[in-house]
N, C-alpha and C positions, 0 to 999 in steps of 0.2 A: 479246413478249420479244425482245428485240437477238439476232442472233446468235450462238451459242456461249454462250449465259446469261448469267448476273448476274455483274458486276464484285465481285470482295473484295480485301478492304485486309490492307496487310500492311506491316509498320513491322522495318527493322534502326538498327541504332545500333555506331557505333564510337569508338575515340579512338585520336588517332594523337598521337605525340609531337612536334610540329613546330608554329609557331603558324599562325593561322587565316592570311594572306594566303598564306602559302605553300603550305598546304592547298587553297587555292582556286586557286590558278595551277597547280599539278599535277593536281588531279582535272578538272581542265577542260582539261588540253590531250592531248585526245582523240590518237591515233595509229592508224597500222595495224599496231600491235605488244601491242593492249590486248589481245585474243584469249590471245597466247602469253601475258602476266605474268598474266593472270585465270587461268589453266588451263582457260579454257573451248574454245580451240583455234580460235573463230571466224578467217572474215577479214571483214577490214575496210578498204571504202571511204571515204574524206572526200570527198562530193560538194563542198562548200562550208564554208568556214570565215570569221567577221568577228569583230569584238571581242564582239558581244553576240547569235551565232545560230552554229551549230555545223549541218551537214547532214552524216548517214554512215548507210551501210549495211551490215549482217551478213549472213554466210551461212556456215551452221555445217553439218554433217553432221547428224542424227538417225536414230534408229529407223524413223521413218515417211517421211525422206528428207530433201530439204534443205530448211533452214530459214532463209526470207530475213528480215529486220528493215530499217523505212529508221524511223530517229530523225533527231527534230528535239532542236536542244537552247536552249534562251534561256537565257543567259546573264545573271545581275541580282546583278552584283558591289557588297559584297564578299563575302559570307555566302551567297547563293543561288543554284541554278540550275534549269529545269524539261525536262523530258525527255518528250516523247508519241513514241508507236510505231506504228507496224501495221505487223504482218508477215501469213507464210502460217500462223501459229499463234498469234496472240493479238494482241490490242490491249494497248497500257502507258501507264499515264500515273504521273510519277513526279516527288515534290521530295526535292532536296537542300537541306538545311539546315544549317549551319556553327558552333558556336560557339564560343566562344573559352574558354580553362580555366587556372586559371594554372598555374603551371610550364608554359610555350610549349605546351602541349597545347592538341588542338580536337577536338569531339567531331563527328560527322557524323549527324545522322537522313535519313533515307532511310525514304519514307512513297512507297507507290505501291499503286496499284489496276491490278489487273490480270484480262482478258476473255478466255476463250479466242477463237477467230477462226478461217475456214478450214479447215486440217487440223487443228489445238489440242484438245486433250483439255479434260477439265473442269479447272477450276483445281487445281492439287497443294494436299494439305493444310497448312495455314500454316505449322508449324514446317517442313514439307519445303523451302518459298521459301525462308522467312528462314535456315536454316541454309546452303543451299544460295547466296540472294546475300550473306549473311556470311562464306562460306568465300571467294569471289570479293574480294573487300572485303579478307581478311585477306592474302590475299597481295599486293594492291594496296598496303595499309600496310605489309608490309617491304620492298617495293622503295622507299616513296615517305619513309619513315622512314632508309634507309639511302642516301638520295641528300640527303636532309637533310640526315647528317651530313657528308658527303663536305661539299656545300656549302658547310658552317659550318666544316670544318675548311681549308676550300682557304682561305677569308673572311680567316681569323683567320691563314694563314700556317703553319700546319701541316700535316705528311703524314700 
């Protein structure tokens, strides 16, 4: 058996009000400021960035001490992107998927498998992930929802 045990799958899903290329050019452009709007308080490196490969590292505080992450991200526009991990607590391997909805809404699934690894406990029980990266997610959609509007309002000529 792999290290840390067996991988489990874990599926969130959102919708955000903004249509899909816009959803895709914000959720992909990774910053060292995601930490603070996720509330998860990480920082974050951007080793490298290109149109179609994203490199960044985390390092967050924890109970058992610090917790480093290096993701890779590929980039396979316009609808998709793919995400693998290892850190000092877990391996990740994750898709993003994009679709488009009418009224300019896009729904996002977010499907990853995740190892513990290193110092990583066993996997958290599944509603504990998905609540936990949905509440991550949901704050992601009110900033990225209310920069939308700002956008579409500057667009059109209004304050």
């Amino acid at each position: 058996m792999p290290e840390g045990g067996p991988s489990r799958r874990y599926q969130v899903r959102l919708t955000f009000r903004a249509p899909l290329p816009y959803v895709f050019r914000w959720c992909t452009n990774y910053t060292t400021d995601d930490g603070q709007y996720s509330g998860e308080g990480y920082r974050r490196r951007i080793l490298s960035r290109s149109d179609r490969k994203v490199v960044f590292e985390d390092l967050f505080d924890a109970k058992q001490g610090w917790i480093w992450i290096h993701r890779t991200v590929r980039l396979l526009p316009p609808d998709r992107w793919h995400a693998d991990s290892v850190g000092s607590d877990r391996i990740l391997s994750v898709d993003y998927q994009l679709s488009s909805l009418p009224g300019d809404r896009t729904r996002l699934t977010i499907d990853a498998r995740r190892r513990p690894y290193g110092i990583g406990t066993a996997n958290p029980p599944k509603t504990e992930w998905q609540r936990n990266v949905a509440g991550s997610w949901k704050r992601f959609r009110r900033l990225l929802e209310r920069e939308y509007r700002r956008s579409k309002a500057n667009h059109t000529g209004r304050c």
